[in-house]
VOSEPA-282350 format. One line per 2 residues: their letters; for each residue x, y, z of N, C-alpha, C. Coordinates in pm, whole numbers, plus 32768, in hexadecimal, padded with zeros to 4 digits. Layout:
REM VOSEPA-282350
A = X,Y,Z,X,Y,Z,X,Y,Z ~ ...
This chain:
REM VOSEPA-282350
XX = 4D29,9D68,9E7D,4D45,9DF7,9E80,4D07,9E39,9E05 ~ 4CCF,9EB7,9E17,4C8F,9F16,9DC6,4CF9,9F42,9D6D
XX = 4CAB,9F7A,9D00,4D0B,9FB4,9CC4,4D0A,A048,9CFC ~ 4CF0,A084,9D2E,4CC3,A122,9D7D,4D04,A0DD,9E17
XX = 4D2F,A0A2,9E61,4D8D,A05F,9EAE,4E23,A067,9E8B ~ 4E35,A012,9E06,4EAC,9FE3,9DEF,4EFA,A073,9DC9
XX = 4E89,A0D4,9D7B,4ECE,A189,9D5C,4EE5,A1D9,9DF8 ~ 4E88,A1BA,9E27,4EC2,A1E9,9ECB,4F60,A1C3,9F07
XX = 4F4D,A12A,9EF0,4FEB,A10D,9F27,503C,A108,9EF5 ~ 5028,A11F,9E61,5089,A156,9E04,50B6,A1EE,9DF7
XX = 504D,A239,9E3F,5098,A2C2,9E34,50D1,A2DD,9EB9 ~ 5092,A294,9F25,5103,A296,9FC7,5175,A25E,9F72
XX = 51A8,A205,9EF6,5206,A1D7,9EE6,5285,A239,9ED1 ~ 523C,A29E,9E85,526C,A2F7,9E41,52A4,A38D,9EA2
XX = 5210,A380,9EF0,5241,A412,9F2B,51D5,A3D6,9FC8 ~ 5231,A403,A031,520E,A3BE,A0DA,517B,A428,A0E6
XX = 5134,A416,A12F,50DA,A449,A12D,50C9,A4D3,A194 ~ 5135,A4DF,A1F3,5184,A57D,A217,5191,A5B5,A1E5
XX = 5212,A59A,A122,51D4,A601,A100,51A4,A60B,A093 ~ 5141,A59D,A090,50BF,A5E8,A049,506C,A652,A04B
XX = 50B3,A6A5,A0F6,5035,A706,A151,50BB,A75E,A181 ~ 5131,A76E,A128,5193,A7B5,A16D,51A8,A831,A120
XX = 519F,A87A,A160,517D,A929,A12E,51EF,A93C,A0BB ~ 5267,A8E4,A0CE,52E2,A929,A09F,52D7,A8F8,A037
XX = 528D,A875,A011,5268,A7E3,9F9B,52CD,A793,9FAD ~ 527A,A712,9F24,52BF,A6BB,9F58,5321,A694,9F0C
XX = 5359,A700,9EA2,53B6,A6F0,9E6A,53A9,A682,9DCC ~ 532D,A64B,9DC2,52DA,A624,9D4D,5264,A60D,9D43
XX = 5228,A5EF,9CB1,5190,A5FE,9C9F,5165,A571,9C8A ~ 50F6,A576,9CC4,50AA,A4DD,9C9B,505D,A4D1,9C56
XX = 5041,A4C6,9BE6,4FDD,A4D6,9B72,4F7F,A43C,9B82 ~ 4F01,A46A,9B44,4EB2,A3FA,9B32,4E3E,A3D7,9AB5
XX = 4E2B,A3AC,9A90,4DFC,A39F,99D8,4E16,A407,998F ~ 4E99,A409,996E,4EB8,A492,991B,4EB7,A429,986B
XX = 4E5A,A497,9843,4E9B,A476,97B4,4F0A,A490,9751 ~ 4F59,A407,9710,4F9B,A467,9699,4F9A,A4AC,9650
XX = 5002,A50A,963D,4FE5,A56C,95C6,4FDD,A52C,9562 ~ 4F54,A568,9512,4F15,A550,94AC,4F0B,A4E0,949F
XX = 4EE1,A46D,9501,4EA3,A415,9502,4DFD,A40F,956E ~ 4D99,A446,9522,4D23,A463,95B8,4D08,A3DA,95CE
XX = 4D2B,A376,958F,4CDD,A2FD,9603,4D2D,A2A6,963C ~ 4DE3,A2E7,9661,4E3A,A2AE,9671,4E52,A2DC,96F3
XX = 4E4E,A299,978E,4E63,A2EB,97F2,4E9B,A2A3,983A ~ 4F13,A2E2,9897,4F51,A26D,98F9,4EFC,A24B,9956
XX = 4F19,A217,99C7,4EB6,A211,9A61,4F31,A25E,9A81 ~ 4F92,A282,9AC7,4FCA,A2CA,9AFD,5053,A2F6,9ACE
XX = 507F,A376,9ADD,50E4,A3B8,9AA4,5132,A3D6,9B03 ~ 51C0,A3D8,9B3E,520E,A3FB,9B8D,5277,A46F,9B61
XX = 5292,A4C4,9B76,52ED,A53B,9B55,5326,A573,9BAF ~ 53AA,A54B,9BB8,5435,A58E,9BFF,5452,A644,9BF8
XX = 5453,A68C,9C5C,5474,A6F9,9C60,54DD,A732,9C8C ~ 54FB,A6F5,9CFF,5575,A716,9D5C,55E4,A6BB,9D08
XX = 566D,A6D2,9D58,56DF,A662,9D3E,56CF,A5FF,9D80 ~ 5695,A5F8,9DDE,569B,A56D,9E44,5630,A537,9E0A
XX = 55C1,A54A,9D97,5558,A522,9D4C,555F,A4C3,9D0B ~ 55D1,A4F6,9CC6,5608,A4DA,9C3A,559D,A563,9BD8
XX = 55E1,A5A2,9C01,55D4,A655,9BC0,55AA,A625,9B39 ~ 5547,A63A,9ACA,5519,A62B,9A53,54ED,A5CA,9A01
XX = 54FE,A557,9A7D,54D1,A4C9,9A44,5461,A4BA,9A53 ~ 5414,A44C,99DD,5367,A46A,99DB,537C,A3BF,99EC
XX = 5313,A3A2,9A20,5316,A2EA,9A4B,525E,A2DE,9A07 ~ 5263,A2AB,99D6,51E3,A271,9992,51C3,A1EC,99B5
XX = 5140,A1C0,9A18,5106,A16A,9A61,5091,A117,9A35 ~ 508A,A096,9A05,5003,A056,99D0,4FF4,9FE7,9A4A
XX = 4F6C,A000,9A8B,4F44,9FAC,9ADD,4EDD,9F58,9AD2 ~ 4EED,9EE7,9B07,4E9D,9E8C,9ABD,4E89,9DEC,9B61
XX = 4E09,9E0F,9B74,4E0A,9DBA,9BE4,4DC5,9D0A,9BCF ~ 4DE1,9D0B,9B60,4DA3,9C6D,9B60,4DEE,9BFC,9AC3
XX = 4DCA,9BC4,9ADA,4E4E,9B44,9A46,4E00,9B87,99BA ~ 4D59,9B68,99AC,4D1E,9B80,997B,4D3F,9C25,992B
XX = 4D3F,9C9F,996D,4D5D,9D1A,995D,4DEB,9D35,98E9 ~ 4E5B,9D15,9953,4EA5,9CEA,98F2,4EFB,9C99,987B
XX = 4E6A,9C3C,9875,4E72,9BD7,9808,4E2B,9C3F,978E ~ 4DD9,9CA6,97AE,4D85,9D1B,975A,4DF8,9D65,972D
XX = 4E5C,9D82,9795,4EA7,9E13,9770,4F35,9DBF,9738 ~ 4F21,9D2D,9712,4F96,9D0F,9683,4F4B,9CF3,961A
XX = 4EF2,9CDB,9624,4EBA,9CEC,959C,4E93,9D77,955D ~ 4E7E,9DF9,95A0,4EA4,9E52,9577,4EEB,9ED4,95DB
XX = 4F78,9EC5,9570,4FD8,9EF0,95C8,4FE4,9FB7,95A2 ~ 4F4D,9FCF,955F,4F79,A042,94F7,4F85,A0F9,958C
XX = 4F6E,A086,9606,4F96,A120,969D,4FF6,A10A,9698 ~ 5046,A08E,9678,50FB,A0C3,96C5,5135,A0ED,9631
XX = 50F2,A0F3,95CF,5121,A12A,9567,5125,A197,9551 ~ 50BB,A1F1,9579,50C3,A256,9565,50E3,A2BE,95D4
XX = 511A,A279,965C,5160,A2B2,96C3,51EA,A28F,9690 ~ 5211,A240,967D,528D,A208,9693,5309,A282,9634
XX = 52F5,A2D5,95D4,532C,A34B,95A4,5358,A3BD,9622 ~ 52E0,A39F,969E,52E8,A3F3,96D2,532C,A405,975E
XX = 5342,A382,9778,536A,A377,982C,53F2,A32F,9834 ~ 542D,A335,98A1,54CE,A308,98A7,54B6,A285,98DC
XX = 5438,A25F,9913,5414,A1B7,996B,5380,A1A1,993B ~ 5397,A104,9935,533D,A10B,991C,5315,A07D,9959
XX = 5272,A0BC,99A8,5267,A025,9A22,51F9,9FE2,9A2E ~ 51F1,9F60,9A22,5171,9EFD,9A30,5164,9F09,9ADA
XX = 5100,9F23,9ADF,50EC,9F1C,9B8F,508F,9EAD,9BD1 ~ 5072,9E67,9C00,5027,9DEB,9C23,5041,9DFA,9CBC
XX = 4FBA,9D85,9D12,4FAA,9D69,9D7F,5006,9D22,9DCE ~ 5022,9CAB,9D42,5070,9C30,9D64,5092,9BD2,9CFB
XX = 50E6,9B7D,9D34,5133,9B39,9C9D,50DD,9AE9,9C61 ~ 508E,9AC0,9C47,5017,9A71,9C32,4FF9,9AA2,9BA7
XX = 4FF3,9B34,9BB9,4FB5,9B82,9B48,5012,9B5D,9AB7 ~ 50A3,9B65,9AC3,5112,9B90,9A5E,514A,9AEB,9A3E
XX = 513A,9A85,99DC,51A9,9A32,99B8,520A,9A47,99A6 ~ 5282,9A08,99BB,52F8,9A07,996F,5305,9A13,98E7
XX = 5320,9A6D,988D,5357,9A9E,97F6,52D2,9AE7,97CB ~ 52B5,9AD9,97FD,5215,9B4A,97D0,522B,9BEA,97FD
XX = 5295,9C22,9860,529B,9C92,9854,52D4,9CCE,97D0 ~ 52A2,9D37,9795,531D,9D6B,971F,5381,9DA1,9725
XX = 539D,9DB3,96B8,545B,9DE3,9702,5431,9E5B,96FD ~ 549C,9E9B,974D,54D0,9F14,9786,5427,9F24,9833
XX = 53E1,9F02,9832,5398,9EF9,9883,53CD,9EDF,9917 ~ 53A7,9F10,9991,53C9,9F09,99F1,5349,9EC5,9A2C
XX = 5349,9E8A,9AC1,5317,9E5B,9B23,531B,9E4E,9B8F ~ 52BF,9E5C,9BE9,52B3,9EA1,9C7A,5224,9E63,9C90
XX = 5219,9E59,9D19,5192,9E2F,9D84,51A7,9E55,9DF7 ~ 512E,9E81,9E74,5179,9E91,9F0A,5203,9E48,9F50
XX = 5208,9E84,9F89,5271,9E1A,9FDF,5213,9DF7,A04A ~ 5277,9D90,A089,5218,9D5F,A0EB,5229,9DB3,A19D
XX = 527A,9E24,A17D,5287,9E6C,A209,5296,9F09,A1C7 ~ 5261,9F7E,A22E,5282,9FF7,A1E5,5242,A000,A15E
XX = 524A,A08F,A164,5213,A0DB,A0BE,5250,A0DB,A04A ~ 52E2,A0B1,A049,531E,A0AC,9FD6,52F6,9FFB,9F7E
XX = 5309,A001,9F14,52E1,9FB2,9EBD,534C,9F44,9EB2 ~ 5349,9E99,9E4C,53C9,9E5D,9E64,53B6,9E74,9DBD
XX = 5431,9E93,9D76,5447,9E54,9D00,545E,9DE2,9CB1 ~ 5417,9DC0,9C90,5445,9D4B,9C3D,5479,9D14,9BDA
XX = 5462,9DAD,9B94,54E3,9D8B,9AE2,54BD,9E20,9AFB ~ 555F,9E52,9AE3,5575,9EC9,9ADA,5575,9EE9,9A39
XX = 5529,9F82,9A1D,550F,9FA7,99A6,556E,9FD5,994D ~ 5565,9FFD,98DE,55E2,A026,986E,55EC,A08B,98A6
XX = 5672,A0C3,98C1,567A,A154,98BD,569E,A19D,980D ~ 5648,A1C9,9832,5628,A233,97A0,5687,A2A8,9789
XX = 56EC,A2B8,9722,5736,A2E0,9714,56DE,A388,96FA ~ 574A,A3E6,9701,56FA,A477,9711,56ED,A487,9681
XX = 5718,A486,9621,570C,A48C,95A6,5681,A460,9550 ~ 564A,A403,95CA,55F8,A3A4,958E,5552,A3F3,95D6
XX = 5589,A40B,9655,54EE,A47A,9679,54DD,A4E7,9649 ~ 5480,A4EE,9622,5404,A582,959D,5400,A5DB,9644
XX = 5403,A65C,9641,53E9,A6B2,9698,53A8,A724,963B ~ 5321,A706,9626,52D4,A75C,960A,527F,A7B6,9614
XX = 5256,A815,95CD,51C9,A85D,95F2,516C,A811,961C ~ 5143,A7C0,95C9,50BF,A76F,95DE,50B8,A729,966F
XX = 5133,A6D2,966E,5166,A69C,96D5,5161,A6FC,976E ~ 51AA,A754,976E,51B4,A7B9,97E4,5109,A808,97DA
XX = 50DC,A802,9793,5024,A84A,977B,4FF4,A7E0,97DB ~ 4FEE,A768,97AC,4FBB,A6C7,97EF,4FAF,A6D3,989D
XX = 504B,A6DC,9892,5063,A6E1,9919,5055,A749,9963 ~ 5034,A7D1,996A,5006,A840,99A2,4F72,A831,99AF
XX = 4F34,A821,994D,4E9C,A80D,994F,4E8D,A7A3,99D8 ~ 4EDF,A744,99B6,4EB8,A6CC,9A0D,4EBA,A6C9,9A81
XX = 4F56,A73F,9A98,4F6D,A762,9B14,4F04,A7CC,9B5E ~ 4EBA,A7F0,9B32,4E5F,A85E,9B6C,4DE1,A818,9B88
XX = 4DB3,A7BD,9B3D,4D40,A736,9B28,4D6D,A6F2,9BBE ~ 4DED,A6BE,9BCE,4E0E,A679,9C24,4DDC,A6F0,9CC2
XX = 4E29,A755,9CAF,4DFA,A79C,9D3C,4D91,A7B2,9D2F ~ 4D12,A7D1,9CF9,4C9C,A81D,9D0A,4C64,A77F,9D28
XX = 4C7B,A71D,9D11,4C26,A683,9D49,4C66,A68E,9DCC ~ 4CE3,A68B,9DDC,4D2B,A664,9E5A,4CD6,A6E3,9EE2
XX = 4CBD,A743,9E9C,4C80,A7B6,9F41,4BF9,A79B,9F38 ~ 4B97,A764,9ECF,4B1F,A739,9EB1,4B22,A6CA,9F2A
XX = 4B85,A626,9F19,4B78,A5CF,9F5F,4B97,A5F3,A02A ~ 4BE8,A640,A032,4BF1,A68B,A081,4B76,A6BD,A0EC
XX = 4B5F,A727,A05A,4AA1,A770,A0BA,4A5C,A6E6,A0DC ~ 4A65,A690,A082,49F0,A5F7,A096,4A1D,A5C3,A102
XX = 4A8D,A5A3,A13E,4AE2,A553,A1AF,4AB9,A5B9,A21B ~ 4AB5,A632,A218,4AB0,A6A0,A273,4A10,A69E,A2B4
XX = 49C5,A672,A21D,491A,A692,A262,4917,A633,A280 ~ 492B,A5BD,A268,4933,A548,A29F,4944,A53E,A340
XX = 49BC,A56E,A351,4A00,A55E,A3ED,499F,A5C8,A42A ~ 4973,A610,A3EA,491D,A67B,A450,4888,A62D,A47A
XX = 485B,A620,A3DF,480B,A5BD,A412,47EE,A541,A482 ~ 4868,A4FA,A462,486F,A49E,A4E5,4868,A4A8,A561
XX = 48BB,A535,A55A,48C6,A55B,A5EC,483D,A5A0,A61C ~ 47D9,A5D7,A5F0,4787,A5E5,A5E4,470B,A592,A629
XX = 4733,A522,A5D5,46AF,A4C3,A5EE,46F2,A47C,A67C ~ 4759,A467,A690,47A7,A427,A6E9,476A,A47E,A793
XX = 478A,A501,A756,4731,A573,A7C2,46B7,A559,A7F4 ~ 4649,A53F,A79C,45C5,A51D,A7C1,45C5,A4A7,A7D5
XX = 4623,A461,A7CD,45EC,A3C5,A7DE,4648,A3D5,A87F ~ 468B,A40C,A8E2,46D7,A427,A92A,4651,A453,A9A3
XX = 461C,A4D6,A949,45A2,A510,A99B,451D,A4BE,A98C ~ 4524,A469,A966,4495,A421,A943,4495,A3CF,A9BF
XX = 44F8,A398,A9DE,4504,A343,AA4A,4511,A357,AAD0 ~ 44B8,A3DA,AAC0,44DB,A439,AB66,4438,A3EC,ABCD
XX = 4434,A3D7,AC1A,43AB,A393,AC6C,4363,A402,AC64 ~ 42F4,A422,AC9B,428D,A46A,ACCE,42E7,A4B9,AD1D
XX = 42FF,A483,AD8E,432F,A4BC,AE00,4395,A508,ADEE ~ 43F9,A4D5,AD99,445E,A52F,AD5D,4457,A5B2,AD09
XX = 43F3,A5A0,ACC5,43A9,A618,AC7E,437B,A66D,ACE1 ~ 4339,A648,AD6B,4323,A6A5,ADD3,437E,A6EF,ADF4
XX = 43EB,A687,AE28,446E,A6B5,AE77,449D,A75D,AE12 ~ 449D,A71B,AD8A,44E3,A7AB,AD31,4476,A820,AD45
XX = 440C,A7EC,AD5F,437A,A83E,AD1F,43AE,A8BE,ADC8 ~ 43C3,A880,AE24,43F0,A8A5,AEAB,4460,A912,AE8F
XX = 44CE,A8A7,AE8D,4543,A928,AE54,452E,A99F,AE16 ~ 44CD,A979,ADAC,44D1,A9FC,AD69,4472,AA77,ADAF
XX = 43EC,AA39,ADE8,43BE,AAA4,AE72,443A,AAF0,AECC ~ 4484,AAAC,AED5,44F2,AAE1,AF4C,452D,AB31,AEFF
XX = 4559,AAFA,AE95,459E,AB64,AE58,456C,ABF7,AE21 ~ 4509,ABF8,AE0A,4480,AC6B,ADDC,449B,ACCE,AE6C
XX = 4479,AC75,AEC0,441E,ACB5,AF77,44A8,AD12,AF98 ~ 454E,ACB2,AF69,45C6,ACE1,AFBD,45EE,AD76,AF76
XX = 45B7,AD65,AEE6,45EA,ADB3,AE5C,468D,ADC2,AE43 ~ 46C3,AD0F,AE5A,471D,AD14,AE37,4723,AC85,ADFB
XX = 475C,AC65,ADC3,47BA,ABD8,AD89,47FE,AB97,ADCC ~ 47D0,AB1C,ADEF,4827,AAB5,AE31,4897,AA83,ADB7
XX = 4914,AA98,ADC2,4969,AA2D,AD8A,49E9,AA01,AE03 ~ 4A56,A99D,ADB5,4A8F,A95A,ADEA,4B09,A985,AE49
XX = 4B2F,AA21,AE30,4B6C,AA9E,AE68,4B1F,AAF5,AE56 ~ 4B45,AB3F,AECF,4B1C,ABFE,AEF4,4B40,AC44,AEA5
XX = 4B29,AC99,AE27,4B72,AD04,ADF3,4AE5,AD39,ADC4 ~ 4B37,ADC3,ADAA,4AD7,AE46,AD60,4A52,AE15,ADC8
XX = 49E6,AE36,AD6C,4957,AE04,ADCE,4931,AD89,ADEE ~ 4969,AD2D,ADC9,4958,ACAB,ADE5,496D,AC6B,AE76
XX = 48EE,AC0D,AEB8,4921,ABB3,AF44,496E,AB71,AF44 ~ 49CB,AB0D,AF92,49DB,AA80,AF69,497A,AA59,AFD9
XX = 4973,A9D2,AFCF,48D1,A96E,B016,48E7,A9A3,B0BC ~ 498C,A989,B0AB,49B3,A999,B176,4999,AA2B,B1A8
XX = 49BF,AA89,B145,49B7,AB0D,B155,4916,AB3A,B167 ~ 48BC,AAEE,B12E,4858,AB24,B152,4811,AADF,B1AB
XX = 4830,AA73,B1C5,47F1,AA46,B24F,4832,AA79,B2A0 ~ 48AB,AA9C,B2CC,48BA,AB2B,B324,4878,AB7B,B336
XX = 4844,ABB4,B2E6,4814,AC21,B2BF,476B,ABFB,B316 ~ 4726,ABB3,B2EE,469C,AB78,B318,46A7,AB56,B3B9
XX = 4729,AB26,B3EB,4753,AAEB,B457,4739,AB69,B4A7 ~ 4787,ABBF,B48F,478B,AC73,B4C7,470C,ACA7,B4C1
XX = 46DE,AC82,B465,4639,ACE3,B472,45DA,AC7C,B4C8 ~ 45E7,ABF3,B4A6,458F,ABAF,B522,4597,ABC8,B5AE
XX = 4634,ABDB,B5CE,4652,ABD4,B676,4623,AC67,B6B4 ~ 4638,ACC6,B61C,4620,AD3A,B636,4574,AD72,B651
XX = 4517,AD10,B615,44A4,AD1A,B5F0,446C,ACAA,B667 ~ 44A4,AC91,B6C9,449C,AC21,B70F,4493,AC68,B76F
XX = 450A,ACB0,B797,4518,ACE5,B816,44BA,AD70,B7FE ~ 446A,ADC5,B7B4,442B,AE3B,B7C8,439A,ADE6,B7D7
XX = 438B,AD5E,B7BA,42F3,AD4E,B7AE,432B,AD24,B849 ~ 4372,ACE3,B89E,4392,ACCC,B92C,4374,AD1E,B96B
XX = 43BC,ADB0,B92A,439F,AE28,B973,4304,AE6F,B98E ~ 42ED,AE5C,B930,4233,AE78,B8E5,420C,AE4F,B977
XX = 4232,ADCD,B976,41B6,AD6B,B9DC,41D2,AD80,BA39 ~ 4239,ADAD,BA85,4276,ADDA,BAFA,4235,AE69,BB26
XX = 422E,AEBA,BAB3,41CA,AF5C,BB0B,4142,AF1E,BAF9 ~ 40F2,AED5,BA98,408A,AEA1,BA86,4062,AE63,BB1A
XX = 4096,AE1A,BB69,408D,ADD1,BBD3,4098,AE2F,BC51 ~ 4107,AEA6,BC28,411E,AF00,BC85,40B7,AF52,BC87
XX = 4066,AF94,BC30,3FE5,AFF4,BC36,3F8B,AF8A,BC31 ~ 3F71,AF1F,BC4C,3F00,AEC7,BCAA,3F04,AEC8,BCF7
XX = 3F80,AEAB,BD4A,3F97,AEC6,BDC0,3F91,AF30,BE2C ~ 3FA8,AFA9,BDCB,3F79,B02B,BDE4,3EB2,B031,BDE3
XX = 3EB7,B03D,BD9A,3DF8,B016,BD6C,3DA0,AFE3,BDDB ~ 3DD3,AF73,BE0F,3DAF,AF3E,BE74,3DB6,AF81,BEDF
XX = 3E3D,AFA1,BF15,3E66,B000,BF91,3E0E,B048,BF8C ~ 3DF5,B0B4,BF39,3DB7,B11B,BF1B,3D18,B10F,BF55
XX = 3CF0,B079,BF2B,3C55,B05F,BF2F,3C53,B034,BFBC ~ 3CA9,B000,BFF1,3C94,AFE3,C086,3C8E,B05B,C0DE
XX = 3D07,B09C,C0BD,3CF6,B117,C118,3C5E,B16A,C11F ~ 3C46,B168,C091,3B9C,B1BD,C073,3B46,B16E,C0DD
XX = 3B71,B11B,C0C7,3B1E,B0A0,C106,3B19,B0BA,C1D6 ~ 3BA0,B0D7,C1D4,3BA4,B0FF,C29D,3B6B,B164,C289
XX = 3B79,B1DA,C230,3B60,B262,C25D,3ADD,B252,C257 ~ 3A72,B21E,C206,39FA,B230,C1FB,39CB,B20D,C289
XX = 39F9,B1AF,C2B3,39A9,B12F,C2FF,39B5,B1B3,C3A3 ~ 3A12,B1DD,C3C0,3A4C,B245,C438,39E5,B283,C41F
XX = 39D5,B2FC,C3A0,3997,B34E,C38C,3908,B35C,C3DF ~ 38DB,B2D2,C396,386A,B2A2,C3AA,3849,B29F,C46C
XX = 38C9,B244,C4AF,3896,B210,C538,38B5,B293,C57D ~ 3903,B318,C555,3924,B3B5,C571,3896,B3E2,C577
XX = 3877,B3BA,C525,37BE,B413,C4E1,37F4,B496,C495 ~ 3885,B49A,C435,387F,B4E5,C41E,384D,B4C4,C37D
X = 3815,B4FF,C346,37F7,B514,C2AF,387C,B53F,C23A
């Protein structure tokens, strides 16, 4: 597990990811490399802060994560981050992947411990931390400066990662589109190339219901059905006087045809 992993399922730990996106909030803040006051090269990996009562309303939880033996074999030999947090937070927590990472007597005192659980978003504890008497947490300027800055740092990344997840998904869907239409045959490209003649010639829109100006497919083959039978039966008709003034035509030429011939055996001119 990553360490950009293990802060993910550490802040579902903290706060469900509903409402991370819930208009009303989620009733606390999730901080992430905040530095101590007046320490600049002293920074947690993640900060937890209670707002509500069901929070734990004003409690600050201070988080060092550390995903490998090696890592935190570094962070006891210098212990000078939980030193200069530790004035400041009511918990205070080693966070790891798995037990592998932490020996027995090597945590320090007052230190807490936690890793996933193995079901769900909440975390298992494993040595619960000192609770820090109120007397003993600094609630300061510097301190409350820290954490406002951080908190505004934190949202302007969080709608940044957002737009990125957003162009992302657009993107996909996107390419997903052309790769959808890429796979149309020849013939299929006709078939649409067709539709859209019909649709031009009808000067209306085929869709899947009739409304406003729009066909649906059945509605307008009705429609074609009526003008064929209709365009069927006048060309019937056509051919019917067509046949009938031949018939006439003829009559006509025969009769010329007796009268001449009389005329003639009459001797009249």
């Amino acid at each position: 597990m990553t360490t950009p992993e293990l802060n993910e399922r550490l802040h579902l730990h903290y706060i469900s990811e509903k409402d991370q996106f819930d208009l009303a909030g989620a009733g606390a803040v999730y901080l992430t490399e905040v530095t101590a006051p007046g320490h600049s090269g002293r920074r947690a990996d993640a900060v937890h802060i209670g707002l509500w009562n069901s929070r734990g309303a004003g409690t600050v939880e201070v988080c060092e994560l550390k995903i490998s033996r090696a890592d935190w074999l570094k962070e006891l030999k210098e212990p000078k981050k939980a030193e200069a947090w530790w004035p400041y937070c009511h918990h205070f927590w080693l966070v790891v992947p798995h037990e592998g990472i932490v020996k027995d007597g090597e945590l320090p005192k007052g230190w807490g411990l936690m890793m996933p659980g193995g079901r769900g978003r909440r975390f298992k504890v494993i040595v619960k931390p000192e609770e820090r008497k109120p007397e003993d947490f600094r609630l300061t300027l510097p301190l409350l400066v820290t954490l406002l800055k951080n908190t505004e740092t934190t949202r302007t990344n969080a709608l940044q990662k957002q737009e990125r997840e957003l162009r992302q998904k657009f993107y996909e869907q996107e390419q997903q589109t052309r790769r959808q239409r890429g796979v149309f045959s020849e013939k299929d490209k006709r078939r649409l190339e067709l539709v859209d003649r019909l649709e031009e010639a009808l000067g209306v829109e085929l869709a899947e219901y009739a409304w406003e100006e729009k066909l649906s497919p059945e509605g307008a083959a009705d429609s074609l059905k009526a003008l064929a039978r209709g365009r069927a039966a006048l060309d019937m008709a056509k051919e019917r006087a067509e046949s009938a003034v031949r018939e006439l035509d003829r009559a006509s030429r025969t009769a010329q045809d007796v009268a001449d011939r009389l005329r003639k055996e009459m001797g009249i001119r």
